[in-house]
LUMKE-100658 format. One line per 3 residues: their letters; for each residue x, y, z of N, C-alpha, C. Coordinates in steps of 0.02 Angstrom, whole numbers. Each point is the difference from the previous one (the first is absolute). Layout:
// residues N
a	X/Y/Z/X/Y/Z/X/Y/Z ~ ...
END
This chain:
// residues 89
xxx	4276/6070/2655/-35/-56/-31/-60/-16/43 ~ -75/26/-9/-61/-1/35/-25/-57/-50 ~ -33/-39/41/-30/-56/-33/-81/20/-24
xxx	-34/0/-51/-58/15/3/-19/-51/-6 ~ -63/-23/33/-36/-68/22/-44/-19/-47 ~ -17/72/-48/-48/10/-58/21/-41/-45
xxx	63/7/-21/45/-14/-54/66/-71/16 ~ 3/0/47/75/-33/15/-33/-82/41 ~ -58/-29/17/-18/-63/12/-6/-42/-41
xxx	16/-60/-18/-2/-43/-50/-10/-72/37 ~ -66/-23/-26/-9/-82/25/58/-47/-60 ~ 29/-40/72/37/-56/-36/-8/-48/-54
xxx	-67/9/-11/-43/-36/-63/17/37/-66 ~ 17/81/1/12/29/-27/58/14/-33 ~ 57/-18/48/65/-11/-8/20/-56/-34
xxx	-22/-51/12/-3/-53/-31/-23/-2/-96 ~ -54/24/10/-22/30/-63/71/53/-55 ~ 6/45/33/43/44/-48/50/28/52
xxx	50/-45/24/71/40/33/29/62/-11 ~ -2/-26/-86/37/62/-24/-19/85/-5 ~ -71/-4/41/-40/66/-23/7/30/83
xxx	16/-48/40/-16/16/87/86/26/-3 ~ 42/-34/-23/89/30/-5/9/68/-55 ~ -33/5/-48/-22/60/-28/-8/69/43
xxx	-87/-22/33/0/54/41/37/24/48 ~ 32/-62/49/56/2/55/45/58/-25 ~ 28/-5/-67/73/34/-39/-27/52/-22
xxx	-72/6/-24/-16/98/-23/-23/16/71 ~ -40/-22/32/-36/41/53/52/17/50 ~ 57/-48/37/48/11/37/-31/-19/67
xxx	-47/-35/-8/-53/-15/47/0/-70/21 ~ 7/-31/60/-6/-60/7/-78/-30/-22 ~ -12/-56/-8/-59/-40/-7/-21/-41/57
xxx	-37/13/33/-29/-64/72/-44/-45/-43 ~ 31/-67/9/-45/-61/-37/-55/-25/59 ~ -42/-4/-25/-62/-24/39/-35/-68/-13
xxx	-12/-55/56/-26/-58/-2/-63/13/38 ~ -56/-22/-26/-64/12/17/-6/74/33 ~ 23/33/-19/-21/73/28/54/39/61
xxx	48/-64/9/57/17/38/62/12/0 ~ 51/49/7/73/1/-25/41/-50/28 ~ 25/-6/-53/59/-71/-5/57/-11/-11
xxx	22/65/-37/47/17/-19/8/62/-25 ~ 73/36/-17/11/59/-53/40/-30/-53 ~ -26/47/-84/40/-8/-40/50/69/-6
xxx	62/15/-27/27/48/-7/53/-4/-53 ~ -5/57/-11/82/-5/-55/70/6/35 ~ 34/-49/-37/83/-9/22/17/65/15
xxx	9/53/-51/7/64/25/-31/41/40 ~ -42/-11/30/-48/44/41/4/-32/78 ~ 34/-59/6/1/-60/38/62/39/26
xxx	50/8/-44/85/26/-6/3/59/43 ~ -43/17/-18/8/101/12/-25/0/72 ~ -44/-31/27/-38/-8/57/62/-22/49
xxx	35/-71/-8/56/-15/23/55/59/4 ~ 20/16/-50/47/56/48/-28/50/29 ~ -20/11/-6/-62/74/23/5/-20/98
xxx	-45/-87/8/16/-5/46/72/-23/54 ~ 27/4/-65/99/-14/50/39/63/0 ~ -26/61/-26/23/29/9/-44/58/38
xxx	-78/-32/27/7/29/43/13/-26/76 ~ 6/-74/-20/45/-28/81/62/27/34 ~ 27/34/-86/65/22/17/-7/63/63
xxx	-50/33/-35/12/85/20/-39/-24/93 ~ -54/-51/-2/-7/-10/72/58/-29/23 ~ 16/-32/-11/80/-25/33/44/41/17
xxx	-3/75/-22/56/58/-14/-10/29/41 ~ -80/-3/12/-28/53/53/7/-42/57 ~ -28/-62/23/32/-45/55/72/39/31
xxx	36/-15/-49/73/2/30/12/87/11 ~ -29/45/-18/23/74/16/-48/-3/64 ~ -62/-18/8/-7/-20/67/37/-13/64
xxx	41/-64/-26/21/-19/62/56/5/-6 ~ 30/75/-40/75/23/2/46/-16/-51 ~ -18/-58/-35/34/-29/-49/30/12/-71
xxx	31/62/6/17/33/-63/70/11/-3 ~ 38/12/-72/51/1/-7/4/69/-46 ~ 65/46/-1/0/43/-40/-5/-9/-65
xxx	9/42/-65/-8/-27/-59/60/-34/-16 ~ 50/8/23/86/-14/-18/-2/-59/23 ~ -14/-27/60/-4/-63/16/-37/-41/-35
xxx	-64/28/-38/-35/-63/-40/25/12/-43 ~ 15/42/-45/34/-9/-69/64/-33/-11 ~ 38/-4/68/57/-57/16/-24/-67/-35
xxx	-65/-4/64/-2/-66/23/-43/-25/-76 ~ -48/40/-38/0/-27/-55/32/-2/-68 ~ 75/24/17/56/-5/-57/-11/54/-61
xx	-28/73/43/-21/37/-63/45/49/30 ~ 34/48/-55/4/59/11/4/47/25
END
């Protein structure tokens, strides 16, 4: 998700004007919107789903740094032991 600066800035005067066309683009382009007050960013608009996807994207990659942390500093269990410990199979 690259922001193009061409396409994706919108003054808050604008927003105000027609919401529904700035949440439009958010949901086809997949692209956040930076709202601009006198020429300055102020905010982002985005879609719920594109908002969503970003969120796990980044928890699961806390996970895999967390994973790597702990094989670091020794911290690993065989597979039999985690599949215990998470009640699988």
């Amino acid at each position: 998700m690259n922001v193009k600066f061409s396409e994706d800035l919108l003054p808050l005067a604008d927003l105000k004007t027609n919401p529904g066309k700035a949440v439009k683009q958010t949901t086809e382009a997949h692209r956040p919107l930076l709202l601009t007050n006198r020429g300055r960013g102020v905010a982002v608009l985005q879609s719920v789903a594109d908002f969503e996807k970003g969120e796990e994207e980044r928890a699961f990659m806390r996970g895999v740094v967390a994973g790597l942390a702990d094989l670091d500093k020794g911290a690993e269990m065989s597979l039999d032991d985690a599949r215990k410990r998470l009640g699988l199979k």
